[in-house]
C-alpha positions in Angstrom: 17.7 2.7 29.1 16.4 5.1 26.3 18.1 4.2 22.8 20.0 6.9 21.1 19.1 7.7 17.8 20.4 9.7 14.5 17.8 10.3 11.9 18.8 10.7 8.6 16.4 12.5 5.4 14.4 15.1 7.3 13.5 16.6 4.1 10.7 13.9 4.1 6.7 13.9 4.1 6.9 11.4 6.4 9.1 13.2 8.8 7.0 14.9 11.0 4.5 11.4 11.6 7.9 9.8 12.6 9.1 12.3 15.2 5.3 12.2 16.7 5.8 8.1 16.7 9.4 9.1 18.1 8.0 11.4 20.6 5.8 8.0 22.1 8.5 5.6 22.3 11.9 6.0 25.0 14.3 7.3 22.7 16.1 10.5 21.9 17.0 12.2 18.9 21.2 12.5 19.3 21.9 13.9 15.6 20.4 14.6 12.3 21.0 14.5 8.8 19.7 16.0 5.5 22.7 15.2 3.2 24.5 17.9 1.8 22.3 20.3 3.8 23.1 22.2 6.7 19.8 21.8 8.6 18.6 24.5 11.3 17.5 22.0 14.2 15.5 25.1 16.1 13.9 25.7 12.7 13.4 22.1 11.0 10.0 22.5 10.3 10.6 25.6 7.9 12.1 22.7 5.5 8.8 21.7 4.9 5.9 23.3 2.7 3.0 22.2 4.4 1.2 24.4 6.4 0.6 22.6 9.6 3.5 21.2 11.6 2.4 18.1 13.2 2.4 18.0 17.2 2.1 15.4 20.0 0.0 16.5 23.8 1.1 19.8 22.7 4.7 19.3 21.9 6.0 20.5 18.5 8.0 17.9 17.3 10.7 20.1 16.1 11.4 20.0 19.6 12.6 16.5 19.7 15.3 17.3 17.7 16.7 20.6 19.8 20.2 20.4 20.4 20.8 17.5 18.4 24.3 17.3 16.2 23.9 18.3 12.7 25.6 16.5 10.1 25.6 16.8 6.5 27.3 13.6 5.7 25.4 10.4 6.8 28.2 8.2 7.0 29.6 10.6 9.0 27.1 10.8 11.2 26.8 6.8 11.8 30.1 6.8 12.4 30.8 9.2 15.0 27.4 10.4 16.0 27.2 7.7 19.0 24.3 6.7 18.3 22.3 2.7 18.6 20.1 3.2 16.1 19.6 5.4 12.5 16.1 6.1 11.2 16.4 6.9 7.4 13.9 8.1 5.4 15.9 9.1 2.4 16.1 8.5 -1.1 16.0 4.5 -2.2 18.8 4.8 -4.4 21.7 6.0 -1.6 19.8 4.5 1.2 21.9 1.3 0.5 25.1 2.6 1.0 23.9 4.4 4.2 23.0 1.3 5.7 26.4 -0.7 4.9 27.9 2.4 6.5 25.7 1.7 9.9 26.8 -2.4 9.1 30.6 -1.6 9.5 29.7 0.7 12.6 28.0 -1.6 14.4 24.8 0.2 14.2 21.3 -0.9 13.9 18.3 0.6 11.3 15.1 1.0 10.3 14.5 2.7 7.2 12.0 3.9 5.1 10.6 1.4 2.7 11.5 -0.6 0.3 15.3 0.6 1.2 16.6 0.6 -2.3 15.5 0.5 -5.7 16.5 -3.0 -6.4 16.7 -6.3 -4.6 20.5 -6.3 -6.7 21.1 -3.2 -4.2 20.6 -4.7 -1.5 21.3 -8.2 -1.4 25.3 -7.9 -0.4 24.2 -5.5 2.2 21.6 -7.7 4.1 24.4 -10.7 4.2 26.7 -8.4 5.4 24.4 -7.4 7.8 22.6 -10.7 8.9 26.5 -12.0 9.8 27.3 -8.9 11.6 24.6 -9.2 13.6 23.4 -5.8 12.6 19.6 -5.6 12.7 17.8 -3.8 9.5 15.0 -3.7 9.5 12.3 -1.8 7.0 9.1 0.0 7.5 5.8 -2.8 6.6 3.6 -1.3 9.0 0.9 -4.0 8.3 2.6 -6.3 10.2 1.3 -5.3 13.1 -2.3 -4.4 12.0 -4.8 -6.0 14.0 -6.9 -7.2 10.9 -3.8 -9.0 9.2 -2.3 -10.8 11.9 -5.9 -11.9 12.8 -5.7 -13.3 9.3 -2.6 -14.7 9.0 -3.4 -16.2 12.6 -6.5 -17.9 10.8 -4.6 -18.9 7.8 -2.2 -20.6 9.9 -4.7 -22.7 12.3 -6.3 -24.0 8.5 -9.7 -22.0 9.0 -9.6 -21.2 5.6 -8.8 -24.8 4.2 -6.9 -24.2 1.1 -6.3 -20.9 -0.1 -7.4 -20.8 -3.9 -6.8 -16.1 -4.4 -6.4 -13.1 -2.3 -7.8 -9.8 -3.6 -5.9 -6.6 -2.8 -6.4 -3.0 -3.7 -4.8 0.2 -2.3 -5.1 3.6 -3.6 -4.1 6.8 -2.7 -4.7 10.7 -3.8 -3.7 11.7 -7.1 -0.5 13.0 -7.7 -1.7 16.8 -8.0 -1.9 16.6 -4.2 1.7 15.9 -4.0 5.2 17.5 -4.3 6.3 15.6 -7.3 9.0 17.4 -7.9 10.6 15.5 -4.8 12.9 13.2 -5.4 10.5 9.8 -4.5 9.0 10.6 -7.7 12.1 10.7 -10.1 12.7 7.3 -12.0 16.6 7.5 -11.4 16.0 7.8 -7.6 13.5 5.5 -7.0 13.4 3.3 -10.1 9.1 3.8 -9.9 5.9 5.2 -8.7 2.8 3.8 -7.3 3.9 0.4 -6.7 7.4 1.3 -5.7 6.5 3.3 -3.2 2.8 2.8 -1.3 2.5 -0.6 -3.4 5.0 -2.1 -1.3 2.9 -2.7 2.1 0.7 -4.6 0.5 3.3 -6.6 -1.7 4.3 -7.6 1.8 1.1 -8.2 3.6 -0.6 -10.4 1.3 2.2 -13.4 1.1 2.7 -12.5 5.0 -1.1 -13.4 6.0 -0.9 -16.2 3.5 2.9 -17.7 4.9 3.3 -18.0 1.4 6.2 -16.1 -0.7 5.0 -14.8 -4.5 6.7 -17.0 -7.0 5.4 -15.3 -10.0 4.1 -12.2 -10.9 2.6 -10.4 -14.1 2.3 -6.4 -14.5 0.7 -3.7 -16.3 1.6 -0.4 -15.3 -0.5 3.4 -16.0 2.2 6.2 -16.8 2.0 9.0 -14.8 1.5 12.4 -17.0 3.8 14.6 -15.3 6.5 12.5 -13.6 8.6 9.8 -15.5 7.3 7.1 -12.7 4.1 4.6 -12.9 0.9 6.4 -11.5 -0.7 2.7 -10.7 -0.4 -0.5 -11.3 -2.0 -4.4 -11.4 -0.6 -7.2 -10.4 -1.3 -10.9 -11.0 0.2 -13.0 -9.3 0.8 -16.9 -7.6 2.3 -18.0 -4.5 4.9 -21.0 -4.3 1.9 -22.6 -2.5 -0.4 -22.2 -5.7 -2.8 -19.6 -4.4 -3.3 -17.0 -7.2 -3.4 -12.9 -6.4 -4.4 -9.4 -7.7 -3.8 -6.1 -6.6 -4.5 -3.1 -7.8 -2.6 0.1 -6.8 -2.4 3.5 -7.6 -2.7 7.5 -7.1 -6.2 7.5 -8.4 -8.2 9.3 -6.0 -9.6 12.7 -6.5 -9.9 13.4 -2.4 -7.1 12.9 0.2 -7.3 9.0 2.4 -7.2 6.1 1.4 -9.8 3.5 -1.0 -8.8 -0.3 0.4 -10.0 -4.0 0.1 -8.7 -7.0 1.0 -10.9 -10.0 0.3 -9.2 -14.4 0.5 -11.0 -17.1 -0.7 -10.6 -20.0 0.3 -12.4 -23.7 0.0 -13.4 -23.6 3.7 -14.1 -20.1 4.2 -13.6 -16.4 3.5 -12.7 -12.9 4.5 -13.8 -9.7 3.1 -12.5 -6.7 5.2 -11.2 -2.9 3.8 -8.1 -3.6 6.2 -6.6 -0.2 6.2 -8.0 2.7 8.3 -7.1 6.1 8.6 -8.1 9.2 10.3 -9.2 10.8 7.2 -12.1 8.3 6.9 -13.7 9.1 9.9 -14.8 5.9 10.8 -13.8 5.0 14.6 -13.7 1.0 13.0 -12.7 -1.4 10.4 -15.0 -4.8 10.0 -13.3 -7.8 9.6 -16.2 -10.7 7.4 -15.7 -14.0 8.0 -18.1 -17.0 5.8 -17.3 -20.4 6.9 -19.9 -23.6 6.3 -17.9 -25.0 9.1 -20.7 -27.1 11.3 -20.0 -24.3 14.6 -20.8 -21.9 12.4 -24.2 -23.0 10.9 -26.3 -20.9 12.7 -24.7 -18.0 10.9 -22.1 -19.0 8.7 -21.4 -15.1 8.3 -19.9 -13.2 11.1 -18.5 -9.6 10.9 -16.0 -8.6 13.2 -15.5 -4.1 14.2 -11.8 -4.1 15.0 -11.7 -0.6 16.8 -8.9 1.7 15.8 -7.0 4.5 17.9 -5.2 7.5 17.1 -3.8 8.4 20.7 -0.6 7.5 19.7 -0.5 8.0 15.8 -2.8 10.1 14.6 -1.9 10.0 11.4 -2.8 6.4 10.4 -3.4 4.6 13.3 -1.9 3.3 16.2 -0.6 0.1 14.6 2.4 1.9 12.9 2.8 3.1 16.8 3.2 -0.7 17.6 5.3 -1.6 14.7 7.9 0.6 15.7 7.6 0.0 19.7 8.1 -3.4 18.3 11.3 -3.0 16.5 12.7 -0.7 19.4 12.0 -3.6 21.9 13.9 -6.2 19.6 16.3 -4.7 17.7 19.3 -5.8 20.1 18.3 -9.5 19.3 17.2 -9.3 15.5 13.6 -10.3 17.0 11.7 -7.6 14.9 8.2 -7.8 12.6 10.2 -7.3 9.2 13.6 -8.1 8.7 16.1 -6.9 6.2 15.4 -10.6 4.3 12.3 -9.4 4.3 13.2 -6.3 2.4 14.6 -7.8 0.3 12.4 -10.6 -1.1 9.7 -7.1 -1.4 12.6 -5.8 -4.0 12.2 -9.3 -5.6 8.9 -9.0 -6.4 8.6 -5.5 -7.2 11.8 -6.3 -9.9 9.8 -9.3 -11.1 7.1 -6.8 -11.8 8.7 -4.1 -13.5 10.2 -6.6 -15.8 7.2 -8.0 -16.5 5.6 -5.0 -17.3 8.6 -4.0 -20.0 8.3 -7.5 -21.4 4.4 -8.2 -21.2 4.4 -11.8 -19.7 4.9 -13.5 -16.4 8.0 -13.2 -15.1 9.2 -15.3 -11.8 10.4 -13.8 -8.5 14.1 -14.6 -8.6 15.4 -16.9 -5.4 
């Protein structure tokens, strides 16, 4: 049976890649939401500047969304929009009460990430939820990436030995290739920049592969010029378990994609691997290195892995966000999904742990 759905925040960049993930999975588009908008559904593309409206074997995706109820209050809409499931991707700091809206209602979400601005705005919330049985669940794509959970599959079965630091870095196009005068890039909206908003998948992945929550974190942050939100960021960090982190993040680059590494170290091997892949690299492959001076590995105690990536599916990224949200839709009914709102919420920790340690310049520990 397809799963009804009401998708709130279509004045969004990532709008369009969701209806062509939509357009893949057994669902259907019941109502729709920009709030305080009246929103043409036969026209939803015109909301957007960009020139090219993404499409799906031929479909325009606007099409998903003919003759779906319009509603320019979200609570509304999850309320009387008969619907199993609402996709947000609206601002972080209204989000919140959105969701505790769908929590009294009875229905299930997945939302943009991080979800709010603070772990303090959503903590109430995700009890509320967890009790009700209402699955939340937020966007961490990497999850479901093929080079992570080998990773955190390897972790796991003690290849590494003891983990001593993980490496990250993840950086994006500058800010003059994007709108910033939307409202992800306004301080009072989203509470920060860079590491608010594509810092967070990586926040996640790294104590993910490592099964090992962030305890502690220490930030410096780079000021954007234009917008009152952080350009980049870098992050030191250690795990409950001891292992220490950095990560670097930022809209640094002067070309559109994506500049990636993932390296973990650990006393009986390592891994060295770019981890993210998109389309705008044309490269059809992502290599995965493993060193190990384990004895069945002697004869070469460095191997490199080519994990082959599609864009059938997902062409904007990669058809792992694809299985992220097949996942979800197969599990939400049962809570059995790749991030949880728990999960969501220990993110906010972190990301509040570094924002105060950058206003206060010293370590700063994740609160429990």
């Amino acid at each position: 049976m397809g799963v009804n759905i009401g998708y709130v925040g279509i004045d969004h960049h990532h709008r369009d890649p969701y209806f062509a993930v939509a357009s893949g999975l057994d669902v259907t588009i019941t109502a729709v939401c920009e709030p305080g908008r009246q929103v043409d559904v036969e026209n939803v593309a015109a909301m957007d500047e960009r020139p090219d409206e993404v499409t799906t074997e031929g479909q325009n995706v606007a099409d998903l969304v003919a003759g779906a109820s319009v509603y320019e209050d979200p609570h509304r809409l999850v309320a009387d929009g008969d619907i199993d499931v609402v996709w947000i991707t609206y601002r972080s700091d209204e989000t919140p009460s959105i969701i505790e809206s769908a929590v009294e209602n009875s229905v299930h979400v997945i939302s943009e990430k991080p979800i709010a601005r603070t772990a303090a705005d959503l903590e109430t919330i995700a009890q509320r939820a967890n009790e009700a049985g209402v699955t939340v669940s937020p966007t961490m794509y990497y999850r479901k990436n093929p080079v992570a959970m080998e990773l955190r599959d390897r972790v796991r079965d003690g290849f590494f030995g003891d983990v001593w630091t993980v490496e990250g870095r993840f950086n994006a196009s500058q800010l003059s290739y994007r709108n910033t005068d939307h409202y992800i890039y306004d301080e009072a909206t989203s509470r920060g920049g860079a590491l608010q908003w594509i810092g967070p998948h990586w926040v996640d992945m790294m104590p993910w592969v490592l099964d090992d929550p962030i305890a502690q974190v220490n930030a410096e942050f780079h000021e954007a010029a234009d917008t009152d939100v952080d350009a980049g960021a870098v992050l030191q960090f250690k795990t409950e378990g001891g292992t220490l982190g950095t990560y670097h993040t930022g809209y640094y680059l002067s070309d559109r994609g994506k500049d990636t590494h993932l390296g973990l170290y650990g006393t009986d091997a390592q891994a060295l691997t770019p981890l993210h892949h998109d389309s705008l690299q044309h490269e059809p492959t992502v290599p995965l290195e493993l060193t190990s001076e384990k004895p069945d590995w002697s004869a070469a105690p460095t191997r490199t892995t080519e994990f082959e990536f599609s864009y059938d599916r997902f062409p904007a990224w990669g058809d792992f966000v694809q299985d992220y949200f097949e996942a979800y839709f197969e599990g939400y009914e049962t809570g059995d999904v790749p991030a949880t709102v728990d999960d969501a919420v220990q993110l906010l920790r972190v990301l509040d742990a570094a924002y105060e340690s950058g206003d206060r310049g010293e370590w700063v520990e994740v609160s429990d």
